[in-house]
N, C-alpha and C positions, 0 to 999 in steps of 0.2 A: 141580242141573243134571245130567242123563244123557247120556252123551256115548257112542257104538257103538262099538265096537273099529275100526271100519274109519274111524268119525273119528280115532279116538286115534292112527292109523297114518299119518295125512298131518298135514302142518303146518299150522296154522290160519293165515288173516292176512287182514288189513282192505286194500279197494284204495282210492286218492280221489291226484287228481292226477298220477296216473302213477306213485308212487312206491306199496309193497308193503310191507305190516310185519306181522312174526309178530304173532298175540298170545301172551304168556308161558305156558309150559307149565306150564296149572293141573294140579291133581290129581285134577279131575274127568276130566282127559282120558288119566287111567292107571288110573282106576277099575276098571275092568273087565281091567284089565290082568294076568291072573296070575303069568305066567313072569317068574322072577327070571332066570334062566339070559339071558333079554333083553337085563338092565341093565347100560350100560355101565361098561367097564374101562376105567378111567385110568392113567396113566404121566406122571409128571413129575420131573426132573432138575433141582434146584439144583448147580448148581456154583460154588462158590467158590478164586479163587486161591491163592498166600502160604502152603497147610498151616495149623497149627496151635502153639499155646505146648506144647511139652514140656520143664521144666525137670528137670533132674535130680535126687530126693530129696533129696541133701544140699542143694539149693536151699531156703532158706525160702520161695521163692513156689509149691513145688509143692502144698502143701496145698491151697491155693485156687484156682492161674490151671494147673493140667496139664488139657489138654483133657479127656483119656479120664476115667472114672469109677472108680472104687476100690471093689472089693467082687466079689461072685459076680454068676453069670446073673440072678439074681431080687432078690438084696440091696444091689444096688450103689450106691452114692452118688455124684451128681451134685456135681462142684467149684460154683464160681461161676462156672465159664465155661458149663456147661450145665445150670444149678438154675431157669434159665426156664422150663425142661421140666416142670419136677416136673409143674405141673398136669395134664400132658399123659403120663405117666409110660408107663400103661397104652394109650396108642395107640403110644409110640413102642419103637425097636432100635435100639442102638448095634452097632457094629462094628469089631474091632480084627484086628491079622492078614492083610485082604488085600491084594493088591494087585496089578498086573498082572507078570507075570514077564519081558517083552519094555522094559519102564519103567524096572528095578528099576535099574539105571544108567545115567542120564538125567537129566541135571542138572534141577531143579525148574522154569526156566524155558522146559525147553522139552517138558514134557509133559503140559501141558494135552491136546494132542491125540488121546492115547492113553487120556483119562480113561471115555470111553463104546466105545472101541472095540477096546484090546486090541491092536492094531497094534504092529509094530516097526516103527516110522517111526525112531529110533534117534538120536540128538542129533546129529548131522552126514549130509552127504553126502545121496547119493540119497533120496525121498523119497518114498514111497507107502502112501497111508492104506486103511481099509475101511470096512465100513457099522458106524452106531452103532447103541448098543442101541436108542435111540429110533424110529430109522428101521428097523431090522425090525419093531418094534411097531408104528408106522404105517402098515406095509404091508398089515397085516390089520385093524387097526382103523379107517386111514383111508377100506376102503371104504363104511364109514355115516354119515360125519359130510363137513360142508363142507368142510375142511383137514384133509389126513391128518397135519399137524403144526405148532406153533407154534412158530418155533425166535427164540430172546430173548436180548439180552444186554446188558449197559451202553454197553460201545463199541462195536455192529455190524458187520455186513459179516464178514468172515470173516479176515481178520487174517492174517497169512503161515504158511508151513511152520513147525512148533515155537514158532509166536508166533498159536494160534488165538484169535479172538473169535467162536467160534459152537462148540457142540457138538456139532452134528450133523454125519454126511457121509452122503454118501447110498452105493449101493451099488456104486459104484465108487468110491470112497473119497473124492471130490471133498466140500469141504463147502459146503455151506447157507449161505449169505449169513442172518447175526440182526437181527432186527429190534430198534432202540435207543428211539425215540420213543413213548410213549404214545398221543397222537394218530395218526400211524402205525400202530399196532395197532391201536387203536380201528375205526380206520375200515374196515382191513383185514377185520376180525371183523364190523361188524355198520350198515357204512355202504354203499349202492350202489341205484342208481335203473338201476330194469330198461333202457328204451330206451339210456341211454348207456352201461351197463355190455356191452350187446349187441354193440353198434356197436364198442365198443374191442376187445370179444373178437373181431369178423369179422376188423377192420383187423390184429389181434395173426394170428392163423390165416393171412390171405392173404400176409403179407409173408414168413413164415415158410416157406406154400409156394412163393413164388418163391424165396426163400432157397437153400433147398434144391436148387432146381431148376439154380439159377446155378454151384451149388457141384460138381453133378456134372460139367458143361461142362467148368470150372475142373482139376477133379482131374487128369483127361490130361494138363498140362500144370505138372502137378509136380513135387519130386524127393519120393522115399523119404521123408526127413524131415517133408519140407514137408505130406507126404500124412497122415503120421502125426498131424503137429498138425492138418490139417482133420480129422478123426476123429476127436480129441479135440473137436473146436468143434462136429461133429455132433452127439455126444452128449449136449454142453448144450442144444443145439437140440432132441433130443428130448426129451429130458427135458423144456423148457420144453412143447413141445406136449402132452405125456402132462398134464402140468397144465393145461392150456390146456381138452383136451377135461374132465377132471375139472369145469374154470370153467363148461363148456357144458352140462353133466350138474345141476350146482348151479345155471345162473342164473335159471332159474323158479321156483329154491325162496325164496321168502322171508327175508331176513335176519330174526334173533330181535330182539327189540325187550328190552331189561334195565334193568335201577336202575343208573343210572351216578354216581347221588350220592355216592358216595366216589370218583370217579375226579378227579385233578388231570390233564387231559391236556397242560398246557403244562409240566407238571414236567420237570426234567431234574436229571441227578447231583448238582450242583453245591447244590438243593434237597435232600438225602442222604435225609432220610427220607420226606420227600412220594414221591421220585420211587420209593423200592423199595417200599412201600406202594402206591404205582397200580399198578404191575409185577406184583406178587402179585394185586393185584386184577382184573387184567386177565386172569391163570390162572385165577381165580377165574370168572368169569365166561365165559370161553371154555366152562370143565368145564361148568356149570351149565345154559348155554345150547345142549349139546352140541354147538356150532360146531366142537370138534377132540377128543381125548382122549388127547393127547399134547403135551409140551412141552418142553421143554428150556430152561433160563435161565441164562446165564453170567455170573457177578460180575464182569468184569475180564477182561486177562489176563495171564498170568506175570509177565511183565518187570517189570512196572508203571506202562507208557505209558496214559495215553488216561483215560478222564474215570472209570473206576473208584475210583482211589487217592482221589476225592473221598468215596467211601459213608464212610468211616470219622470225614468231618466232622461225620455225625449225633450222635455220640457225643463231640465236643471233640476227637478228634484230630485227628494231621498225615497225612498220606499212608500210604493203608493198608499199601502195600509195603515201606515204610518201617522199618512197626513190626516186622517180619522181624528187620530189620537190627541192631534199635536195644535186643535184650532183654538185654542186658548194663548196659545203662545205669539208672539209677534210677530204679526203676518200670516198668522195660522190659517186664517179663513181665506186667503187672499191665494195660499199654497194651496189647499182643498177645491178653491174655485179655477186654478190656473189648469190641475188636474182635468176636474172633470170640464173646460170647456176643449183643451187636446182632444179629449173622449168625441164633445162635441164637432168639433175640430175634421174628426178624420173620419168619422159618417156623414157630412157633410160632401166631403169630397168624393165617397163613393156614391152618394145618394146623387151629386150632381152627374157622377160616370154613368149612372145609370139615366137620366134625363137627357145626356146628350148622344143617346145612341136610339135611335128607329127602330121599331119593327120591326122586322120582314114584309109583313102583310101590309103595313101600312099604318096597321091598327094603333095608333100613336106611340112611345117610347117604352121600353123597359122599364122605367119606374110609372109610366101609368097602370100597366099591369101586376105590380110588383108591390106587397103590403110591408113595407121594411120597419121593425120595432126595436127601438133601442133602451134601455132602462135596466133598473133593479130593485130587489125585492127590499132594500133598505132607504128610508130617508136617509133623515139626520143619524146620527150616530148608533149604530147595531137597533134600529128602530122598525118592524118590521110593518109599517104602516106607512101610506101616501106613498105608494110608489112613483117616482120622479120616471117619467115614460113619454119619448116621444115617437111617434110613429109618421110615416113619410110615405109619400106615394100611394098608388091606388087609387085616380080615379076613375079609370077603366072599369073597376071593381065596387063602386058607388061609393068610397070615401070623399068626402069635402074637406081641403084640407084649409089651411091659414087661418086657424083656429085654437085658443087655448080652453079646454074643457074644462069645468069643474063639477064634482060630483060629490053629493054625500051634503053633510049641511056639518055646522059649526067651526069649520074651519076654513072661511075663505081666504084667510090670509096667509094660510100654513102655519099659520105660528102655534099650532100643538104637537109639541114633540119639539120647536124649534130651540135652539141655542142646547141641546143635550150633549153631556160630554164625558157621562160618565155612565156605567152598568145601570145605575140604579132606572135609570131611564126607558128602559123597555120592560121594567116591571112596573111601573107607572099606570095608572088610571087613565083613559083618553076619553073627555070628552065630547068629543066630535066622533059625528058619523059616517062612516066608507062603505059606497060599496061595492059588488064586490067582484074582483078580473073576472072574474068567469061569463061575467055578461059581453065582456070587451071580446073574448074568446070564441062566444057564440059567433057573433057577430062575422067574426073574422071568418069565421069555418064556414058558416051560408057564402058569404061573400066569394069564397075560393072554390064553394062548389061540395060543400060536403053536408050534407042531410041530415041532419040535425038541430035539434030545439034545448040541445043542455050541455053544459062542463062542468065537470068536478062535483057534479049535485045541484049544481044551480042552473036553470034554468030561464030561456027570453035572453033579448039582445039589448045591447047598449043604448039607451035614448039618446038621440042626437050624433051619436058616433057615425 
C-alpha cells in the first residue's frame, strides 16, 4: 500500500455513528517518511518512595540485598536486588553520587517533592515549589501530541505540602493532580465521542468566562489578602482554560484506536501486580500511540499512607514502608531488597516493551528515542542523599548506556549513610561529596530538545552522562 507524505502527515480514521477512530499508525504511512530528526522524544519518570537496602559491609546481607552495584563503569556487577537487569545490561545506567543540594537535609518523608524539581521547599514552614523537569519538557513536546503530559501515581490527586502524590508541578510550582484509576486513564487517552465531548468543552469555556467575569466585579471589594488568594484562583483558572483551548485544538483529531488486551482496567493496588503491570502499559501505549511523550508515575508517597504500601503484596510482603523500618530484624534487608528488585522487576519489562516495538520511520525503537528514569529521592533509611537512580534508553538521544556512573568523591563504596535505621541518621554529618541532579536534568533537557543551560540554579550538564 502507498501512502503520500501529505497522507502520512494527518491522522487517518474511519467515521460511522457519530463516533471517530484512528486507524493504527501502520508503517506504510511513514514509508516515505525520511527525517529522523522527526521522531519523537520521550521522557518518563518512575518514582518510587522508601529509598533503598544499604547494609553496611560488615553486614552479611550486603553481598546480595545493597541496591548499588560493585565494580567499575563498564565491569560492575549487579547484587540480586538489580540482576533482573542483566538482560537489559546494555540499555541500561545506574547512578550514584547525586542528588539535590536544597534536599540534602530534609528528612525522607518529606521529599518526595523535590525529587523532579530541585526546589527548597525545606522540611517545615513556608512553602514554595517550581516547575518539574517533566513539565519543562512538556512545554516543548507537548506542542505535537494530544497531552502535553500524563501525570500517574498509585494514590492520586496531589497529596499535601512535603506529603506529594504526583510528581509534577507545573510552572508556578503548584502541582498536577495524578491520575490513580486505569480505566480513568484509559479513557482519558483514547475514549471520546466527538458531539458530546464538544458540547462539554463549550459548557467548560462558557462558565469559565462568566467566572472570570464575576470575579473581576468581586475584586474591588476585597482586602489585600483576600485579593491575593483570588490570583491565586485565577491562575488555576487559566491554566485550566490554556488546556481547555489545547482540548479545542485536539477535538477533531481523532482519538488513536490500540491493543488493549493486556490492559486489566478494573485493577487496582490492592491487585499488586495486575494493577502496576496495566499502569506501565498504559505508558506504553500512551508513547506508541503518540497521544503524549511525557509522563510521570509515582509509587506511593513518603509516609506511607494510602493504597501504595499495598504494591509490595505482589511479592508476599507486608506494607512496603514498613519494610524501611523493619531491616534490622530477620531477613529484614533480604525483604527491603526483594521489594525493590519487583520495583526493578517490572521497569524491566516495560523498558524491554518499549525495545521491542519499531518506529514508524524506521528510526530505531521506542526506547532508543525514549529517556526512561527510575529512582528516588531517599537512600538508606529517610536519607535524602545518593540517590539510587537508574535510567534506560536513549540512544537516539546521545545517551551511552551499560554503564554504572559515580559521581561526587568520598564515597565509592556507598557506605556513608549505609546500614541507617534510625531518625538520627539524616540529621547526621556526611562526609562525602554529591553532586548535584540538576546537572543530570540539564543534560536531559538539551538532549530532548529544550534550550537551556540551567535547573533549579544550577547550571552545565553531567560529565560523562
Amino acid at each position: 500500500m502507498k501512502i503520500s507524505n501529505e497522507s502520512a502527515n494527518r491522522r487517518h480514521f474511519l467515521q460511522g455513528a457519530g463516533v471517530a477512530l484512528s486507524l493504527p499508525w501502520f508503517e506504510a504511512f511513514a514509508a516515505d517518511v525520511k527525517d529522523t530528526a522527526m521522531t519523537p522524544k520521550r521522557f518518563v519518570s518512575i518514582y518510587h518512595p522508601d529509598g533503598v537496602g544499604l547494609p553496611l559491609k560488615s553486614d552479611p546481607a550486603w553481598k546480595d540485598w545493597s541496591w548499588f552495584p560493585r565494580g567499575g563503569e563498564r565491569d560492575f556487577e549487579l547484587t540480586k536486588v538489580l540482576d533482573v537487569l542483566e538482560p537489559l545490561r546494555d540499555e541500561i545506567t545506574i547512578y550514584s553520587g547525586l542528588s539535590h543540594p536544597a534536599a540534602r537535609r530534609v528528612h525522607g518523608h518529606s521529599n518526595a517533592d523535590q525529587y523532579l524539581t530541585g526546589a527548597d521547599v525545606g522540611g517545615h514552614g513556608p512553602y514554595q515549589n517550581t516547575i518539574s523537569l517533566d513539565q519543562v519538557i512538556a512545554e516543548v513536546a507537548g506542542e505535537s501530541t494530544r497531552f502535553s503530559s500524563l501525570v500517574m501515581s498509585t494514590n492520586g490527586g496531589v497529596g499535601g505540602p512535603r506529603g506529594a502524590q504526583t510528581q509534577s508541578f507545573n510552572r508556578d510550582g503548584r502541582p498536577i493532580p495524578a491520575m490513580n484509576r486505569p480505566k480513568q486513564i484509559f479513557d482519558a487517552l483514547f475514549v471520546t465521542s466527538g458531539k458530546e465531548a464538544a458540547d462539554q468543552l463549550a459548557r467548560s469555556k462558557s462558565a469559565l468566562d462568566l467566572l472570570i467575569d464575576n470575579t473581576q466585579s468581586l475584586r474591588r471589594q476585597l482586602s489585600k489578602q483576600d485579593r491575593h488568594t483570588l490570583d491565586q484562583y485565577l491562575d488555576s483558572v487559566r491554566d485550566t482554560e490554556v488546556k481547555l483551548v489545547k482540548a479545542q485544538k485536539w477535538l477533531d483529531t481523532p482519538v488513536p484506536t490500540v491493543d488493549s488486551t493486556r490492559l486489566v482496567l478494573d485493577a487496582e493496588p490492592k491487585e499488586a501486580r495486575l494493577y502496576f503491570q496495566t499502569m506501565y502499559e498504559l505508558i506504553y501505549l500512551a508513547f506508541m500511540s503518540d497521544s503524549t511523550r511525557v509522563v510521570t508515575f509515582q509509587l506511593g508517597r513518603e509516609n506511607g499512607e494510602g493504597p501504595h504500601d499495598l504494591l509490595s503484596l505482589a511479592v508476599g510482603l507486608g506494607g512496603a514502608h514498613g519494610l524501611t523500618h523493619a531491616v534490622k530484624e530477620p531477613g529484614g534487608w533480604e525483604n527491603l531488597g526483594t521489594y525493590n528488585r519487583y520495583q526493578a522487576e517490572e521497569f524491566g519489562r516495560f523498558i524491554q516493551r518499549l525495545r521491542e516495538t519499531p518506529e514508524p520511520d524506521g528510526n530505531g525503537n521506542l526506547l532508543d528515542n525514549t529517556f526512561a528514569m527510575h529512582g528516588s529521592a531517599s537512600s538508606s533509611f529517610h536519607l535524602s542523599r545518593n540517590y539510587p537512580i537508574i535510567s534506560a534508553g536513549g540512544s537516539n538521544l546521545g545517551f551511552q548506556n551499560g554503564r554504572y556512573l559515580k559521581f561526587g568523591s568520598g564515597n565509592d563504596d556507598n557506605q556513608a549513610g549505609a546500614g541507617i535505621i534510625t531518625d538520627a541518621g539524616w540529621r547526621g554529618e556526611m562526609k562525602s561529596e554529591e553532586l548535584p541532579l540538576a546537572h543530570l536534568f540539564v543534560t536531559i533537557l538539551q538532549r530532548l530538545g529544550v534550550e537551556t543551560d540551567t535547573f533549579a540554579g544550577y547550571s552545565g550538564t553531567l560529565a560523562r552522562a
